[in-house]
C-alpha positions in Angstrom: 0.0 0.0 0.0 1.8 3.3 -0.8 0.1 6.0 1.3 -1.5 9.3 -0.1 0.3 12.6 0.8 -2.6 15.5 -0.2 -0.7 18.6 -1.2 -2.9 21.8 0.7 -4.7 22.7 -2.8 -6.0 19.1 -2.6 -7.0 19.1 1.0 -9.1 22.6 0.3 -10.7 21.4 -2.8 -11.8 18.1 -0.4 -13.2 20.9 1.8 -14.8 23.3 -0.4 -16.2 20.7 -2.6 -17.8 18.9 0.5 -19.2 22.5 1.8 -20.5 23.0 -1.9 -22.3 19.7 -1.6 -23.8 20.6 2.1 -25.0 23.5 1.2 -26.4 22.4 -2.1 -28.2 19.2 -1.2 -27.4 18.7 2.7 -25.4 16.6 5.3 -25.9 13.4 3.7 -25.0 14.3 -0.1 -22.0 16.1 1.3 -21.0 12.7 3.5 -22.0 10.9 0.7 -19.2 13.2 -1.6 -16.2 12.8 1.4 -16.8 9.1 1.5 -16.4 8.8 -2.1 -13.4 10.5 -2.1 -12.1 8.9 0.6 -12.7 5.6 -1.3 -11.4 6.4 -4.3 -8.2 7.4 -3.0 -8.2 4.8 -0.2 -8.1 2.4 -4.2 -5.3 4.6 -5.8 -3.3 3.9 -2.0 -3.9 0.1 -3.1 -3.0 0.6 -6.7 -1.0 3.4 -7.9 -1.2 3.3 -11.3 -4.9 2.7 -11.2 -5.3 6.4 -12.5 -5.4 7.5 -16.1 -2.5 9.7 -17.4 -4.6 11.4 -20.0 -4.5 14.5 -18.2 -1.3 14.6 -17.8 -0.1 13.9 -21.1 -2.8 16.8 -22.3 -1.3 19.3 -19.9 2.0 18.1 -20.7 2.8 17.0 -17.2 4.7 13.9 -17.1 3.8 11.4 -14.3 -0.1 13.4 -13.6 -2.3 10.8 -13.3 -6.3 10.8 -12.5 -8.8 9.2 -10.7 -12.5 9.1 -10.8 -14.9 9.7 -7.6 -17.8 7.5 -8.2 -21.3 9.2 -8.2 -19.9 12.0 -8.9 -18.5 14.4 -11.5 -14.4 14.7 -9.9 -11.0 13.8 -10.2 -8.2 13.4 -8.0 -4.6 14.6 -9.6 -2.0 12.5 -8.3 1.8 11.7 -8.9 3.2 8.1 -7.9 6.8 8.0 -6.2 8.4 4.8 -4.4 7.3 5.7 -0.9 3.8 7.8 -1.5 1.0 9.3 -3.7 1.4 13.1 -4.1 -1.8 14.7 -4.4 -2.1 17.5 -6.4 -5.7 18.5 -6.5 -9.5 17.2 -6.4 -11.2 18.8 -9.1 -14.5 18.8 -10.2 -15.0 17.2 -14.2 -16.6 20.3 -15.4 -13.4 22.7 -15.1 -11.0 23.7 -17.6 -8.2 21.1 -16.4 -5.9 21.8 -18.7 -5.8 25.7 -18.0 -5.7 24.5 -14.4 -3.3 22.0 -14.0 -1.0 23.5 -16.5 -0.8 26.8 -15.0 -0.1 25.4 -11.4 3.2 23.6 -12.7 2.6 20.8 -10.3 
């Protein structure tokens, strides 16, 4: 198992995107949006390389990978090293990625 590190842009998009979905449709949509994160990096932990590197290759960032929520419309942004997962950002499907990612230089 190769632990997730989340880099503070990914820890405050897991925040504001669980606010988003409180405030929007209630406690349990937002639980139900943290517990899917938390799963679907809890499988990257398990399997790296699970993640696509579409992304990354689009944004010309060698190494970006991505990773689907399920139920719901985000992404984590991860890179794999020998000892952890560096997380980049969570980030909702609907956003200009490539502007995004390419302009942080992660």
């Amino acid at each position: 198992m190769t632990p997730a590190w989340l880099r503070p842009l990914a820890e405050a998009d897991l925040i504001s995107s669980t606010a988003h979905y409180r405030a929007a449709g209630g406690a349990q949509l937002a639980t139900r949006f943290f517990d899917a994160a938390l799963a679907s990096i809890r499988s990257v932990e398990r399997m790296p390389h699970l993640g696509s590197p579409h992304v990354g290759e689009a944004c010309d960032i060698p190494g970006l990978r991505a990773c689907a929520l399920k139920g719901f419309p985000f992404h984590w942004y991860y890179f794999v090293s020998e000892d952890r997962l560096d997380v980049v950002r969570l980030l909702a499907d609907a956003r200009d990625l490539v502007t995004i990612l390419g302009s942080e230089n992660p």
